[in-house]
C-alpha positions as a Markdown table, in Angstrom:
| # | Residue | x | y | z |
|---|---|---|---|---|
| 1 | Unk | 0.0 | 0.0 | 0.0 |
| 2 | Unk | 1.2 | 3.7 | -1.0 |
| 3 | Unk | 1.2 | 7.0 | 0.8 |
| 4 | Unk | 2.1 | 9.8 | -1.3 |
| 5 | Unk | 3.5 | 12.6 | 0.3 |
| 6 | Unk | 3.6 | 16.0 | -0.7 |
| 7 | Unk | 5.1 | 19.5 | 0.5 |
| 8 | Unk | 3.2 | 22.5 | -0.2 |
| 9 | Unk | 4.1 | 26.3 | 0.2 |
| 10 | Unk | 1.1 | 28.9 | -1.3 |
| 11 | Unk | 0.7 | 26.7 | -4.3 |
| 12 | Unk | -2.9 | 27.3 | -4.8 |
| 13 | Unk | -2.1 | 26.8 | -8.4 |
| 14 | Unk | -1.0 | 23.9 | -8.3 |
| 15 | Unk | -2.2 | 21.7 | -5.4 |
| 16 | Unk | -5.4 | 20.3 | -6.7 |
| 17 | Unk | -4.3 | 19.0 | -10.1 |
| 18 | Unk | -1.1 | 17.4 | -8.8 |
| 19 | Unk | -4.2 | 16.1 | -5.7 |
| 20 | Unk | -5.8 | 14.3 | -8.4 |
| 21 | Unk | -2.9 | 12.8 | -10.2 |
| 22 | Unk | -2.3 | 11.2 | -7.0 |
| 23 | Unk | -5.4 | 10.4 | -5.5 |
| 24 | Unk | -5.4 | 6.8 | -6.2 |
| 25 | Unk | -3.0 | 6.1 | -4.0 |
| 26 | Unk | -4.0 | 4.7 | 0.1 |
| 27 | Unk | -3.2 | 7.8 | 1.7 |
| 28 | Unk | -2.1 | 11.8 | 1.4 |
| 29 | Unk | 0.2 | 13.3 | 3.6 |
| 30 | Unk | 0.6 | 16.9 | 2.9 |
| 31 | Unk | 3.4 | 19.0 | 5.0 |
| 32 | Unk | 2.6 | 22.6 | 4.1 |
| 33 | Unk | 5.2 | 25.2 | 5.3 |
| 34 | Unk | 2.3 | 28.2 | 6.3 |
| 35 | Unk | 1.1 | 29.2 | 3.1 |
| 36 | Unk | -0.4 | 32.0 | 3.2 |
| 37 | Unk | -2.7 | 31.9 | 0.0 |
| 38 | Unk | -5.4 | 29.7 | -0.9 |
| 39 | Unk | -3.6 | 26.5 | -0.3 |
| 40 | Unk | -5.3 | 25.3 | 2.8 |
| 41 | Unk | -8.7 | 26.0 | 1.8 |
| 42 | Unk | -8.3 | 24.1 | -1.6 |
| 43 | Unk | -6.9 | 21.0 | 0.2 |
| 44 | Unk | -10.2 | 21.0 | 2.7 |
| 45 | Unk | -12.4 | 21.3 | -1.0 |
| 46 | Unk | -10.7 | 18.4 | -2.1 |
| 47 | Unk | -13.4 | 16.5 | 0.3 |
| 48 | Unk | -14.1 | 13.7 | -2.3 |
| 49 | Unk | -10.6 | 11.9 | -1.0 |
| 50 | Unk | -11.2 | 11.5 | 2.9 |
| 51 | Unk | -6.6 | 9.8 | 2.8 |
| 52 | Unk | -5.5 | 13.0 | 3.0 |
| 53 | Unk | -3.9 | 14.5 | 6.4 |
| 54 | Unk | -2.6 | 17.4 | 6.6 |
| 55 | Unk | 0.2 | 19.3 | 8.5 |
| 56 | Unk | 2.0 | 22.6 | 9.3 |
| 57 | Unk | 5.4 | 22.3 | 9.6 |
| 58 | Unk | 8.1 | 25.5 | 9.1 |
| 59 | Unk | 10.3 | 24.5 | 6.5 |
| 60 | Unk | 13.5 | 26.7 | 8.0 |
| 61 | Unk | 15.6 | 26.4 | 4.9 |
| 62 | Unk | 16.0 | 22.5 | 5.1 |
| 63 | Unk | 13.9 | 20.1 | 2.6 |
| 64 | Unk | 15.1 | 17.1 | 3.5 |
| 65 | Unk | 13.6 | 17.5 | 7.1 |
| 66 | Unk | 10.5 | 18.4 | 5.7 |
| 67 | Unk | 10.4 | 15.0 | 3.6 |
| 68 | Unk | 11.6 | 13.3 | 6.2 |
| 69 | Unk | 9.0 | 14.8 | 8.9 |
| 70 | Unk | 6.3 | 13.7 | 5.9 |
| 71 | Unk | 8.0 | 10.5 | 5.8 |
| 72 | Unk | 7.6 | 9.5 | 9.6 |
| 73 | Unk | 3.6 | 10.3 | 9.0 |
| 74 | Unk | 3.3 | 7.9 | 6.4 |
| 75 | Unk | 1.0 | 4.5 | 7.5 |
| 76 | Unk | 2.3 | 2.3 | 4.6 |
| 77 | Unk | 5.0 | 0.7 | 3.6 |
| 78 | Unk | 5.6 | 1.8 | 0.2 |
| 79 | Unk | 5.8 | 6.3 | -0.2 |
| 80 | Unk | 5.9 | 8.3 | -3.1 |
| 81 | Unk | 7.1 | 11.8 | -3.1 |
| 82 | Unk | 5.5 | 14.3 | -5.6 |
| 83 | Unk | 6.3 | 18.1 | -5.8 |
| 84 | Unk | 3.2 | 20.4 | -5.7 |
| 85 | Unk | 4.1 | 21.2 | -9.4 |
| 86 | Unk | 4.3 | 17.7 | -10.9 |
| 87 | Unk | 1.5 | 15.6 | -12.1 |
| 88 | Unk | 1.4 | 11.3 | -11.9 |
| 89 | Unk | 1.0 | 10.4 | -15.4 |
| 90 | Unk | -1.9 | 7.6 | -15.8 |
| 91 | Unk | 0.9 | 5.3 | -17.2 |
| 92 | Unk | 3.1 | 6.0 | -14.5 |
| 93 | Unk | 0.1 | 5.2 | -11.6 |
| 94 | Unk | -0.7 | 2.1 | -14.1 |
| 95 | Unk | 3.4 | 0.6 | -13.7 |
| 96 | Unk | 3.9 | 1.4 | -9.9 |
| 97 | Unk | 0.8 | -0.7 | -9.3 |
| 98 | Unk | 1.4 | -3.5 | -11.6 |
| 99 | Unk | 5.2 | -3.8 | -10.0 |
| 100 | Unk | 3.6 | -3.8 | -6.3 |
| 101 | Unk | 0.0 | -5.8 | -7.0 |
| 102 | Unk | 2.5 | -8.7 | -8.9 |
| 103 | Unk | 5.4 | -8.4 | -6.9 |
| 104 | Unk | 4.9 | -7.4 | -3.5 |
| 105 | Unk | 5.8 | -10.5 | -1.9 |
| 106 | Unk | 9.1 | -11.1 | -3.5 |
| 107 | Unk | 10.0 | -7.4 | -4.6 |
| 108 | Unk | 13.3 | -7.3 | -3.6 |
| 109 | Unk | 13.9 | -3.9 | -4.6 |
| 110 | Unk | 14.0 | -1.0 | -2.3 |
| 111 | Unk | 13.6 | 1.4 | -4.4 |
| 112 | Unk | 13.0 | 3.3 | -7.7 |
| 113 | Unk | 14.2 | 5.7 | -9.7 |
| 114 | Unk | 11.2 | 7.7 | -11.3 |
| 115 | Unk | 12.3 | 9.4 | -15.0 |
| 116 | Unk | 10.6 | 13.2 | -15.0 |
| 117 | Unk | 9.9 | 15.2 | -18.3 |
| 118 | Unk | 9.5 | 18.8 | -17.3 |
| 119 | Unk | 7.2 | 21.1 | -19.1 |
| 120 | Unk | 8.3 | 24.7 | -20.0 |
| 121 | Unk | 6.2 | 27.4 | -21.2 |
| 122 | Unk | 3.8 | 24.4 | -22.9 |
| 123 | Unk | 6.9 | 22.6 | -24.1 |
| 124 | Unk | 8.4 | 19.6 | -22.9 |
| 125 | Unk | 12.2 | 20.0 | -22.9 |
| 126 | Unk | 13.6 | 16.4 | -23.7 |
| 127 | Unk | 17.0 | 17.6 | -23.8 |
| 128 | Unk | 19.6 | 20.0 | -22.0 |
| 129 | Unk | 20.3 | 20.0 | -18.2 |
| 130 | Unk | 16.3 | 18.8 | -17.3 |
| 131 | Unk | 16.4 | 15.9 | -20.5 |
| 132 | Unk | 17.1 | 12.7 | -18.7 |
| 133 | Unk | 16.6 | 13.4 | -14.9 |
| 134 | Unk | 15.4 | 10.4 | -12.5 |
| 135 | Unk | 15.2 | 10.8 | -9.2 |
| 136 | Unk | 14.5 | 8.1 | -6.3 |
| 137 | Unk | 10.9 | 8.9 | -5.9 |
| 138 | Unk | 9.5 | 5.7 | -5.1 |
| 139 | Unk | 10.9 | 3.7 | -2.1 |
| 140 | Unk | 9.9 | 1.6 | 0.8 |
| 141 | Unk | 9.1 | 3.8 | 3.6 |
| 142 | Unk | 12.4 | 2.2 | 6.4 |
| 143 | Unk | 15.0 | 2.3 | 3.3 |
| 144 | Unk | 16.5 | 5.6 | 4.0 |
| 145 | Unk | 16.3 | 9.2 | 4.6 |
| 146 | Unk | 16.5 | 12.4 | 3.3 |
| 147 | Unk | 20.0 | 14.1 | 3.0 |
| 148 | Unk | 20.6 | 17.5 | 1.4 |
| 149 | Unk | 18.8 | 21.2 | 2.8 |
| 150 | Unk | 17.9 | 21.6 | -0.9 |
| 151 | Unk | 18.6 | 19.7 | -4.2 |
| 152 | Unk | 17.9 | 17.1 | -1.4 |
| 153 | Unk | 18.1 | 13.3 | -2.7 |
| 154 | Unk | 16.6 | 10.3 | -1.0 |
| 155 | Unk | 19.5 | 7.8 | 0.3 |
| 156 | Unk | 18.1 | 5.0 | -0.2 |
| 157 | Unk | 19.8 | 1.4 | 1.3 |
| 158 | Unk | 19.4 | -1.5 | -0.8 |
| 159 | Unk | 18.0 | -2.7 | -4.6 |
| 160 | Unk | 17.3 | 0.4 | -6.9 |
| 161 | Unk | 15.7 | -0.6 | -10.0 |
| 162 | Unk | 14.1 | 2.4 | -12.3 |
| 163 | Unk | 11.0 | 3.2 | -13.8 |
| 164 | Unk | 9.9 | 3.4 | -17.4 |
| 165 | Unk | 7.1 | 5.7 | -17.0 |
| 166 | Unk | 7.8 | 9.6 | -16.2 |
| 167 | Unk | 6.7 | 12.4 | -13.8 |
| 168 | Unk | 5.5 | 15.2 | -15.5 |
| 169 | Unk | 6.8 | 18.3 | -14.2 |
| 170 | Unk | 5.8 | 22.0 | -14.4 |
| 171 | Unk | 7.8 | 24.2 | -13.1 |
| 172 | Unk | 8.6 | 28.1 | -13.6 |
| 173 | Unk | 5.9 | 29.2 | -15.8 |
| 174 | Unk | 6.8 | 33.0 | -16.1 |
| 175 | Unk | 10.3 | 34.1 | -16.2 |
| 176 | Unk | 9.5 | 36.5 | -13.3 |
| 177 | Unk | 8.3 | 33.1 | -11.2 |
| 178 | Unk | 11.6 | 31.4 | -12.3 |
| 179 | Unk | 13.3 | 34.5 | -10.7 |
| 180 | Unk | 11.8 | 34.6 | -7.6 |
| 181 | Unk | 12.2 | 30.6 | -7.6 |
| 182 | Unk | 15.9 | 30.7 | -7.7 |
| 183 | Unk | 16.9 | 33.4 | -5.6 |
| 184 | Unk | 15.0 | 31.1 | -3.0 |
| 185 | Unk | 16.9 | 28.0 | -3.9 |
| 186 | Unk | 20.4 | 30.0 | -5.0 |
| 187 | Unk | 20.2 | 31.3 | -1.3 |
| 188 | Unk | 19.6 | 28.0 | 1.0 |
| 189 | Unk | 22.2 | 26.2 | -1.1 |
| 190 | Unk | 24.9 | 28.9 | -0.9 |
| 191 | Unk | 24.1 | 29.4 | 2.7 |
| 192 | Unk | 24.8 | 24.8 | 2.9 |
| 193 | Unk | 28.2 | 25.2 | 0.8 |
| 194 | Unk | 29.1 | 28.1 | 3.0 |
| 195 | Unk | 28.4 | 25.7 | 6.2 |
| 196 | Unk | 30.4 | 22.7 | 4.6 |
| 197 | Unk | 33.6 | 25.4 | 4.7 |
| 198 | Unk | 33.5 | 25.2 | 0.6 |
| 199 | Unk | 35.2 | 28.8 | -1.3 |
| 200 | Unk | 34.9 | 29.9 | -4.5 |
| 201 | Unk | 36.8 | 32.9 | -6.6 |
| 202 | Unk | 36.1 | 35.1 | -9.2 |
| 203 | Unk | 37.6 | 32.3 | -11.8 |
| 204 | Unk | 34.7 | 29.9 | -10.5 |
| 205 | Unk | 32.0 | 32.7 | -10.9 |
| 206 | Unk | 32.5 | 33.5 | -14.2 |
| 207 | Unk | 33.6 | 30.5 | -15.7 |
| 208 | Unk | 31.4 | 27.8 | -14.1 |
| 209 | Unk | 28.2 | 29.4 | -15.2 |
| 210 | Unk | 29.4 | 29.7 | -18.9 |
| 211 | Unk | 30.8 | 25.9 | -19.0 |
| 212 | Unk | 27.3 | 25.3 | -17.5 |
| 213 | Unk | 25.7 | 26.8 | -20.5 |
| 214 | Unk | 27.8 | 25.3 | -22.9 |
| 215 | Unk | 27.6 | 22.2 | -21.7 |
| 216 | Unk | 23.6 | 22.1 | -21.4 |
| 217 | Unk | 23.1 | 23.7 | -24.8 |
| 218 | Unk | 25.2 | 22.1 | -26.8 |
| 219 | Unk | 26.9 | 18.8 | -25.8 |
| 220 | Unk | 23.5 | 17.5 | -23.6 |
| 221 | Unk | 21.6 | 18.8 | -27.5 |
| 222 | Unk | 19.5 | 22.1 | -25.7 |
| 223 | Unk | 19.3 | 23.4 | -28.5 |
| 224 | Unk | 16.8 | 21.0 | -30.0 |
| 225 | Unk | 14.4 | 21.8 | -27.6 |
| 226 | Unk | 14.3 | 25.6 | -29.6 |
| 227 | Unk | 14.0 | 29.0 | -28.2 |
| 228 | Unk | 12.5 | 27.3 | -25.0 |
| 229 | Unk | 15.7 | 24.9 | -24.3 |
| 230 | Unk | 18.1 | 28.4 | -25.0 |
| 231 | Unk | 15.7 | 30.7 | -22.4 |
| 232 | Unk | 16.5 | 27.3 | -19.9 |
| 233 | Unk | 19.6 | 26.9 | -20.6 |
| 234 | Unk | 20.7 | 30.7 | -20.1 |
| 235 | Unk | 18.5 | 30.9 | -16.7 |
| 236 | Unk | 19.9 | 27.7 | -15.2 |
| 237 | Unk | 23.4 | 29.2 | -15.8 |
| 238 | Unk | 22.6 | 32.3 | -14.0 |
| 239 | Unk | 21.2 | 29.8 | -10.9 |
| 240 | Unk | 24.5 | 28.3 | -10.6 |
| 241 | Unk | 26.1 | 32.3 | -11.0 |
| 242 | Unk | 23.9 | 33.4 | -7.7 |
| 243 | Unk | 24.8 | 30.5 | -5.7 |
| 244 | Unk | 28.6 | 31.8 | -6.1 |
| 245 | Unk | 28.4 | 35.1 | -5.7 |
| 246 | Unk | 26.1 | 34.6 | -3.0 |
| 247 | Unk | 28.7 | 32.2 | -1.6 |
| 248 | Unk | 31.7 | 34.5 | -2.2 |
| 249 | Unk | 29.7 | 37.8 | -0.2 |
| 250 | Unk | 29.0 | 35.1 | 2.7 |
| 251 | Unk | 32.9 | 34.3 | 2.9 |
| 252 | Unk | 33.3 | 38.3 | 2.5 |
| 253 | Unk | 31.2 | 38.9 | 5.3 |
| 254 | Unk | 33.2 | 37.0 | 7.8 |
Protein backbone atom coordinates (compact mmCIF):
# COMPACT_ATOMS: atom_id res chain seq x y z
CA UNK A 1 0.00 0.00 0.00
CA UNK A 2 1.20 3.68 -1.04
CA UNK A 3 1.23 7.00 0.76
CA UNK A 4 2.07 9.83 -1.32
CA UNK A 5 3.53 12.65 0.32
CA UNK A 6 3.62 16.00 -0.70
CA UNK A 7 5.13 19.49 0.49
CA UNK A 8 3.17 22.51 -0.19
CA UNK A 9 4.09 26.33 0.21
CA UNK A 10 1.13 28.89 -1.28
CA UNK A 11 0.74 26.67 -4.31
CA UNK A 12 -2.86 27.28 -4.82
CA UNK A 13 -2.06 26.78 -8.39
CA UNK A 14 -0.96 23.88 -8.33
CA UNK A 15 -2.18 21.74 -5.44
CA UNK A 16 -5.45 20.34 -6.69
CA UNK A 17 -4.26 19.00 -10.09
CA UNK A 18 -1.13 17.38 -8.79
CA UNK A 19 -4.17 16.15 -5.69
CA UNK A 20 -5.82 14.32 -8.42
CA UNK A 21 -2.88 12.84 -10.18
CA UNK A 22 -2.29 11.19 -7.05
CA UNK A 23 -5.41 10.40 -5.50
CA UNK A 24 -5.38 6.81 -6.16
CA UNK A 25 -2.96 6.12 -3.97
CA UNK A 26 -3.97 4.69 0.07
CA UNK A 27 -3.16 7.81 1.68
CA UNK A 28 -2.11 11.83 1.38
CA UNK A 29 0.23 13.33 3.57
CA UNK A 30 0.63 16.88 2.92
CA UNK A 31 3.37 18.96 4.98
CA UNK A 32 2.65 22.63 4.08
CA UNK A 33 5.19 25.25 5.26
CA UNK A 34 2.32 28.23 6.26
CA UNK A 35 1.07 29.21 3.12
CA UNK A 36 -0.39 32.04 3.21
CA UNK A 37 -2.65 31.95 -0.03
CA UNK A 38 -5.38 29.65 -0.90
CA UNK A 39 -3.64 26.55 -0.32
CA UNK A 40 -5.32 25.29 2.82
CA UNK A 41 -8.68 26.04 1.80
CA UNK A 42 -8.31 24.12 -1.61
CA UNK A 43 -6.89 21.05 0.24
CA UNK A 44 -10.17 20.98 2.71
CA UNK A 45 -12.45 21.27 -1.03
CA UNK A 46 -10.74 18.37 -2.13
CA UNK A 47 -13.40 16.52 0.29
CA UNK A 48 -14.10 13.68 -2.29
CA UNK A 49 -10.62 11.95 -1.01
CA UNK A 50 -11.24 11.49 2.90
CA UNK A 51 -6.64 9.78 2.79
CA UNK A 52 -5.46 13.04 2.98
CA UNK A 53 -3.95 14.52 6.35
CA UNK A 54 -2.59 17.45 6.64
CA UNK A 55 0.23 19.25 8.55
CA UNK A 56 2.02 22.57 9.26
CA UNK A 57 5.44 22.33 9.64
CA UNK A 58 8.12 25.53 9.13
CA UNK A 59 10.32 24.51 6.48
CA UNK A 60 13.49 26.67 8.00
CA UNK A 61 15.58 26.45 4.88
CA UNK A 62 15.98 22.50 5.12
CA UNK A 63 13.88 20.11 2.60
CA UNK A 64 15.09 17.10 3.52
CA UNK A 65 13.56 17.48 7.13
CA UNK A 66 10.49 18.36 5.74
CA UNK A 67 10.45 14.96 3.63
CA UNK A 68 11.61 13.32 6.22
CA UNK A 69 8.99 14.78 8.88
CA UNK A 70 6.34 13.69 5.92
CA UNK A 71 8.03 10.47 5.85
CA UNK A 72 7.58 9.53 9.59
CA UNK A 73 3.63 10.32 9.05
CA UNK A 74 3.28 7.89 6.40
CA UNK A 75 0.97 4.47 7.54
CA UNK A 76 2.33 2.26 4.61
CA UNK A 77 5.00 0.66 3.63
CA UNK A 78 5.56 1.80 0.23
CA UNK A 79 5.83 6.31 -0.24
CA UNK A 80 5.88 8.28 -3.07
CA UNK A 81 7.09 11.82 -3.12
CA UNK A 82 5.55 14.27 -5.64
CA UNK A 83 6.27 18.14 -5.78
CA UNK A 84 3.19 20.41 -5.72
CA UNK A 85 4.12 21.20 -9.38
CA UNK A 86 4.29 17.67 -10.88
CA UNK A 87 1.52 15.59 -12.12
CA UNK A 88 1.43 11.34 -11.87
CA UNK A 89 1.00 10.35 -15.42
CA UNK A 90 -1.86 7.56 -15.78
CA UNK A 91 0.94 5.32 -17.19
CA UNK A 92 3.11 5.98 -14.52
CA UNK A 93 0.09 5.24 -11.61
CA UNK A 94 -0.66 2.13 -14.13
CA UNK A 95 3.39 0.57 -13.66
CA UNK A 96 3.94 1.38 -9.91
CA UNK A 97 0.81 -0.69 -9.31
CA UNK A 98 1.39 -3.46 -11.55
CA UNK A 99 5.25 -3.79 -9.96
CA UNK A 100 3.62 -3.80 -6.34
CA UNK A 101 0.03 -5.77 -6.97
CA UNK A 102 2.46 -8.73 -8.87
CA UNK A 103 5.44 -8.41 -6.89
CA UNK A 104 4.90 -7.38 -3.51
CA UNK A 105 5.76 -10.45 -1.88
CA UNK A 106 9.12 -11.13 -3.53
CA UNK A 107 10.01 -7.40 -4.62
CA UNK A 108 13.27 -7.26 -3.62
CA UNK A 109 13.91 -3.91 -4.61
CA UNK A 110 13.97 -1.04 -2.28
CA UNK A 111 13.61 1.40 -4.36
CA UNK A 112 13.03 3.34 -7.67
CA UNK A 113 14.21 5.69 -9.74
CA UNK A 114 11.22 7.66 -11.26
CA UNK A 115 12.26 9.38 -14.98
CA UNK A 116 10.63 13.22 -14.95
CA UNK A 117 9.88 15.25 -18.33
CA UNK A 118 9.54 18.79 -17.29
CA UNK A 119 7.22 21.06 -19.07
CA UNK A 120 8.26 24.74 -19.99
CA UNK A 121 6.16 27.39 -21.15
CA UNK A 122 3.81 24.43 -22.93
CA UNK A 123 6.90 22.57 -24.15
CA UNK A 124 8.45 19.58 -22.91
CA UNK A 125 12.17 19.97 -22.94
CA UNK A 126 13.64 16.38 -23.71
CA UNK A 127 17.03 17.58 -23.83
CA UNK A 128 19.57 19.96 -21.98
CA UNK A 129 20.26 19.95 -18.23
CA UNK A 130 16.30 18.79 -17.31
CA UNK A 131 16.37 15.94 -20.55
CA UNK A 132 17.13 12.74 -18.74
CA UNK A 133 16.56 13.42 -14.91
CA UNK A 134 15.40 10.42 -12.51
CA UNK A 135 15.21 10.80 -9.23
CA UNK A 136 14.47 8.07 -6.33
CA UNK A 137 10.92 8.93 -5.86
CA UNK A 138 9.51 5.67 -5.06
CA UNK A 139 10.90 3.67 -2.11
CA UNK A 140 9.88 1.60 0.81
CA UNK A 141 9.12 3.80 3.58
CA UNK A 142 12.36 2.21 6.40
CA UNK A 143 14.98 2.29 3.35
CA UNK A 144 16.48 5.57 4.05
CA UNK A 145 16.27 9.24 4.61
CA UNK A 146 16.50 12.40 3.31
CA UNK A 147 19.98 14.13 2.97
CA UNK A 148 20.60 17.50 1.42
CA UNK A 149 18.79 21.23 2.85
CA UNK A 150 17.88 21.62 -0.85
CA UNK A 151 18.55 19.68 -4.18
CA UNK A 152 17.90 17.12 -1.45
CA UNK A 153 18.14 13.34 -2.68
CA UNK A 154 16.65 10.28 -1.01
CA UNK A 155 19.52 7.78 0.32
CA UNK A 156 18.08 4.97 -0.17
CA UNK A 157 19.81 1.42 1.34
CA UNK A 158 19.35 -1.54 -0.78
CA UNK A 159 18.00 -2.68 -4.56
CA UNK A 160 17.34 0.35 -6.88
CA UNK A 161 15.67 -0.56 -10.01
CA UNK A 162 14.13 2.36 -12.35
CA UNK A 163 10.98 3.22 -13.81
CA UNK A 164 9.86 3.42 -17.39
CA UNK A 165 7.15 5.74 -17.04
CA UNK A 166 7.75 9.64 -16.17
CA UNK A 167 6.75 12.42 -13.76
CA UNK A 168 5.47 15.21 -15.47
CA UNK A 169 6.75 18.30 -14.20
CA UNK A 170 5.83 21.99 -14.36
CA UNK A 171 7.77 24.20 -13.07
CA UNK A 172 8.56 28.08 -13.56
CA UNK A 173 5.90 29.15 -15.80
CA UNK A 174 6.82 33.03 -16.07
CA UNK A 175 10.29 34.09 -16.20
CA UNK A 176 9.49 36.48 -13.32
CA UNK A 177 8.32 33.13 -11.17
CA UNK A 178 11.56 31.45 -12.27
CA UNK A 179 13.28 34.54 -10.71
CA UNK A 180 11.77 34.63 -7.58
CA UNK A 181 12.21 30.62 -7.57
CA UNK A 182 15.89 30.65 -7.74
CA UNK A 183 16.92 33.44 -5.57
CA UNK A 184 15.02 31.06 -3.04
CA UNK A 185 16.85 27.99 -3.88
CA UNK A 186 20.43 30.01 -4.95
CA UNK A 187 20.19 31.30 -1.29
CA UNK A 188 19.59 27.98 0.96
CA UNK A 189 22.17 26.22 -1.11
CA UNK A 190 24.94 28.88 -0.90
CA UNK A 191 24.15 29.41 2.73
CA UNK A 192 24.84 24.83 2.91
CA UNK A 193 28.20 25.15 0.80
CA UNK A 194 29.15 28.15 3.04
CA UNK A 195 28.40 25.66 6.16
CA UNK A 196 30.43 22.74 4.62
CA UNK A 197 33.64 25.39 4.65
CA UNK A 198 33.50 25.15 0.58
CA UNK A 199 35.17 28.78 -1.29
CA UNK A 200 34.87 29.88 -4.50
CA UNK A 201 36.83 32.94 -6.62
CA UNK A 202 36.11 35.11 -9.18
CA UNK A 203 37.58 32.35 -11.79
CA UNK A 204 34.67 29.92 -10.53
CA UNK A 205 32.01 32.71 -10.93
CA UNK A 206 32.53 33.53 -14.21
CA UNK A 207 33.63 30.51 -15.70
CA UNK A 208 31.36 27.83 -14.08
CA UNK A 209 28.23 29.39 -15.23
CA UNK A 210 29.42 29.71 -18.90
CA UNK A 211 30.83 25.88 -18.99
CA UNK A 212 27.25 25.31 -17.53
CA UNK A 213 25.66 26.77 -20.54
CA UNK A 214 27.83 25.29 -22.86
CA UNK A 215 27.55 22.21 -21.65
CA UNK A 216 23.58 22.10 -21.44
CA UNK A 217 23.06 23.68 -24.77
CA UNK A 218 25.21 22.08 -26.84
CA UNK A 219 26.91 18.84 -25.78
CA UNK A 220 23.47 17.51 -23.61
CA UNK A 221 21.61 18.80 -27.46
CA UNK A 222 19.51 22.10 -25.65
CA UNK A 223 19.35 23.41 -28.53
CA UNK A 224 16.81 21.02 -30.00
CA UNK A 225 14.40 21.83 -27.62
CA UNK A 226 14.33 25.60 -29.61
CA UNK A 227 14.04 29.02 -28.16
CA UNK A 228 12.48 27.35 -25.04
CA UNK A 229 15.73 24.88 -24.34
CA UNK A 230 18.10 28.41 -24.99
CA UNK A 231 15.73 30.68 -22.37
CA UNK A 232 16.54 27.33 -19.86
CA UNK A 233 19.59 26.86 -20.56
CA UNK A 234 20.66 30.67 -20.06
CA UNK A 235 18.49 30.86 -16.70
CA UNK A 236 19.85 27.70 -15.23
CA UNK A 237 23.39 29.25 -15.79
CA UNK A 238 22.58 32.28 -14.05
CA UNK A 239 21.20 29.82 -10.87
CA UNK A 240 24.52 28.35 -10.58
CA UNK A 241 26.06 32.28 -11.04
CA UNK A 242 23.92 33.38 -7.71
CA UNK A 243 24.82 30.48 -5.73
CA UNK A 244 28.55 31.84 -6.11
CA UNK A 245 28.41 35.13 -5.70
CA UNK A 246 26.13 34.56 -3.00
CA UNK A 247 28.69 32.22 -1.57
CA UNK A 248 31.65 34.52 -2.22
CA UNK A 249 29.65 37.82 -0.19
CA UNK A 250 28.95 35.15 2.66
CA UNK A 251 32.86 34.30 2.93
CA UNK A 252 33.26 38.26 2.48
CA UNK A 253 31.21 38.92 5.26
CA UNK A 254 33.20 37.01 7.76
Amino acid sequence: MISAVILTKNEEKNILDCLESVSWVDEIIIIDDYSTDLTESVVKQFVKNRKIRFFKRRLENDFSAQRNFGLEKTRYDWALFVDADERVTASLREEINSILINGTNNLKTSGFYVPRLDVVWGKILKHGETGNIKLIRFARKNSGKWKGKVHEVWEVKGQISELENHLLHYPHQTVSEFLREINFYTTIRARELFDSGIKVGAKEIILYPKLKFIVNYLFKLGFLDGIEGLVYAILMSFHSFLVRAKLWILWEKE
